[in-house]
Structure formats: structure tokens, C-alpha cells
C-alpha positions in Angstrom: -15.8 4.8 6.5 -13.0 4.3 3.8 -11.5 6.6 1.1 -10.2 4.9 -2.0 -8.1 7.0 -4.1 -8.3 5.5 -7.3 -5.2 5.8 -9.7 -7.1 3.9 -12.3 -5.4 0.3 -12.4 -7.7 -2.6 -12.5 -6.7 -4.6 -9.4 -8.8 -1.2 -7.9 -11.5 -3.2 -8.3 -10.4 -6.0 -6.2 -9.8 -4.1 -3.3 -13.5 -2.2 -3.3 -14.9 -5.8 -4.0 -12.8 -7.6 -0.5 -14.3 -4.0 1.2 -17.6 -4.6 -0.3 -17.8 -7.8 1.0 -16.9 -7.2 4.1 -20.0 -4.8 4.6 -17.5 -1.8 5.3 -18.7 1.4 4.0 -16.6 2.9 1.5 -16.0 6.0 -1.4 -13.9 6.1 -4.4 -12.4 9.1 -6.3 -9.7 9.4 -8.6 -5.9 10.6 -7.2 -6.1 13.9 -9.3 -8.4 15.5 -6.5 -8.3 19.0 -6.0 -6.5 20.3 -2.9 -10.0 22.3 -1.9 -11.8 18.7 -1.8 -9.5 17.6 1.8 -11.6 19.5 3.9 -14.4 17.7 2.9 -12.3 14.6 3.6 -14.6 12.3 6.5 -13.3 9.1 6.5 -11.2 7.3 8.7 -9.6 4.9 6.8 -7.5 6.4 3.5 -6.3 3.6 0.7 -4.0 4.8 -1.4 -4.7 2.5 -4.7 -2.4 1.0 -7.1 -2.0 2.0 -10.4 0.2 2.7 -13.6 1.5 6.1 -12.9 4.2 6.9 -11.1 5.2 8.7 -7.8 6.1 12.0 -9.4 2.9 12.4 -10.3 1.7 12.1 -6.4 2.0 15.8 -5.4 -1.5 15.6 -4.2 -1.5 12.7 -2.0 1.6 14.1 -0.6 -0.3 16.9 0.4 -3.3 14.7 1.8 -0.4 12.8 4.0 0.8 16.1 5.4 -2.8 17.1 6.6 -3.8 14.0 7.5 -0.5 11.8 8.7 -1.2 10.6 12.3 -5.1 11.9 12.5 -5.7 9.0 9.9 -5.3 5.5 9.0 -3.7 5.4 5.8 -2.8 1.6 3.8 -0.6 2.0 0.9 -0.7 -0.8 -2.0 1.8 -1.2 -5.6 1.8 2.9 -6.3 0.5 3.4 -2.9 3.4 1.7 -1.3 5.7 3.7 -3.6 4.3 6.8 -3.0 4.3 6.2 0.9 8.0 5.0 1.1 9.1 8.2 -1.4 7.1 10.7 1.0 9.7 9.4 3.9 12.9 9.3 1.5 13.0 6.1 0.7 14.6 5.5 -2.9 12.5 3.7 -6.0 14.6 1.5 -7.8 14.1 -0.7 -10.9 14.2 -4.8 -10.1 17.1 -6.8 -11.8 13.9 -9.3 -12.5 10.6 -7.7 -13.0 7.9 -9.9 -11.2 4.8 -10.0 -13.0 2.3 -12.7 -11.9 5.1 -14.4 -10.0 4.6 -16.0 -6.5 6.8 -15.1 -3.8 7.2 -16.4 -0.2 7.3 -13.8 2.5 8.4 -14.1 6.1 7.2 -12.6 9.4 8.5 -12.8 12.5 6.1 -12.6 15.0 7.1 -10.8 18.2 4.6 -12.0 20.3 4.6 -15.8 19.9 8.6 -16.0 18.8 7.6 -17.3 15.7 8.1 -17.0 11.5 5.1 -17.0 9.3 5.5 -18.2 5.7 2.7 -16.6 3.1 2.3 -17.0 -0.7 1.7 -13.5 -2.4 1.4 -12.8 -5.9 4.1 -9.9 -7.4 2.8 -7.2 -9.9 5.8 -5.2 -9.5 8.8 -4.2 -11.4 9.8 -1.4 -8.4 11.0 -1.3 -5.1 11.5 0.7 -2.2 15.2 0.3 0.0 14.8 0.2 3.6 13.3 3.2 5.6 14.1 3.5 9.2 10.5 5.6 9.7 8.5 3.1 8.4 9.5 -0.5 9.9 9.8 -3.9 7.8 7.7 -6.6 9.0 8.7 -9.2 5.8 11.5 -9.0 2.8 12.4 -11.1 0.3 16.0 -11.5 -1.4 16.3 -7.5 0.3 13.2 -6.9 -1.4 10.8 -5.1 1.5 7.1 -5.6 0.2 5.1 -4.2 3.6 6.2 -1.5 5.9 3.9 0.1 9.0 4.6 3.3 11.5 1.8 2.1 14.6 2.3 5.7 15.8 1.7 7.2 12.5 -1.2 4.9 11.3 0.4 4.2 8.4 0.8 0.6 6.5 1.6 0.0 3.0 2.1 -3.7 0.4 4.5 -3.4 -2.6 2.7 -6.4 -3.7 -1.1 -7.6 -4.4 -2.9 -9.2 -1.5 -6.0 -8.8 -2.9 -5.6 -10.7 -6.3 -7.4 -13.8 -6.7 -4.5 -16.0 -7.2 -2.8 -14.7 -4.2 -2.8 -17.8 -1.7 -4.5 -17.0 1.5 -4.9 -13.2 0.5 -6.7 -11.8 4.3 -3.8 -9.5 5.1 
């Protein structure tokens, strides 16, 4: 099962639609929860949703991370990624060139075959996070790091919007 925490943006709705679809079971709630509400926290799965606000106003899903970091899976997207990369010191900064409904190429580098994987996404953002040596890159762009993961700590988070509709090939 999946936790959504909704920060009320509308590409929310996008990502419970792709979970929908996929027959996975999942809950929403809004990212002002009360601190009592995580011990009736279940799932196993936590999204922390995109969204308008910013990551001062994340006190409470700083809190969820410190109960739950390591015991859960947790996926970061836009404000989720933010928040994620602020909780381990990373540094917010303002783009020279705000990229709104921009398509960007991102590289990986594949470990296990030796090889670099180009993918279209689609950029909301007008943030980003500098380099973390908790969370690891897997793609950049122009020194622009859009996904970071922790494998030990179950932790994964996009700076950009894989499930918008325009994305090309959007099944990350």
C-alpha cells in the first residue's frame, strides 16, 4: 500500500492516476497532517507530492522522515525532491532559466551493462538542489541533478515530472 501526501498541486493527480492504473492500492492526505496521525501510518510506500509551497513549510514531513527513514520506501517528486535533498543539507537554489514546460535530456549511466541511457522529461521547475554525497546522482543536466536515491535508506526522489502526459516515455 501507498501513502500520497498531497501538497495540493495538480500534477497530484497524475501520479494517483499512473498508481490507479496500475491496480496498486493507495491513500491520499494533505502534507499538513498532524504529528499524532504517524502512528497510524501502514503503508509501505510514502510519495512525497509536488506542489506550490515551499520546503520551510515541511516541518512535518521532516518529522515523518525521522520516524520512518530506512523502515520505509519513500519517492520524492518537484517539492518532494526539494524537501528530501534539504532534510540531508543539500542547498535550494533559484535557476538562471526557469524551465517550465521545457523538455530536457537526461543521462544514466548504467553500471551493470556499461552503458548511457538518454530520456526525454518534461521540467516544471524553477529550483534545484546542489550535489549531496548522502543521496547519490544517477542523471544531471548542465549540473542540474533531477533524481537522487540512498538503496540503504529506501529513499528516491525526481526534481522533475515523470508523470506528465507530455513527458516522452514517462515509466520511471
Amino acid at each position: 500500500m501507498i501513502l500520497f501526501l498531497d501538497n495540493y498541486d495538480s500534477f497530484s493527480y497524475n501520479i494517483i492516476k499512473k498508481i490507479f492504473l496500475k491496480n496498486l492500492k493507495i491513500n491520499s492526505i494533505s502534507y499538513n497532517i498532524k504529528n499524532f496521525f504517524f502512528k497510524f501510518i501502514i503503508e509501505k510506500i510514502i510519495i512525497i507530492g509536488p506542489g506550490p509551497n515551499n520546503v520551510i513549510n515541511s516541518n512535518l514531513i521532516t518529522i515523518l522522515l525521522d520516524k520512518f527513514l530506512g523502515k520505509k520506501k519513500f519517492l520524492g517528486v518537484c517539492l518532494g525532491h526539494q524537501i528530501i535533498c534539504c532534510y540531508f543539507n543539500s542547498k535550494i537554489y533559484k535557476l538562471n532559466i526557469f524551465n517550465h514546460a521545457q523538455y530536457k535530456s537526461l543521462f544514466f549511466y548504467i553500471k551493470k551493462y556499461n552503458i548511457f541511457l538518454k530520456k526525454k522529461i518534461i521540467s516544471y521547475n524553477s529550483l534545484s538542489c546542489n550535489k549531496n554525497y548522502i543521496l547519490k546522482n544517477i542523471s544531471n543536466n548542465k549540473n542540474e541533478f533531477f533524481i537522487f536515491y540512498n538503496k540503504k535508506l529506501k529513499i528516491k526522489s525526481y526534481q522533475f515530472h515523470f508523470e506528465s502526459i507530455i513527458s516522452n516515455n514517462n515509466n520511471f
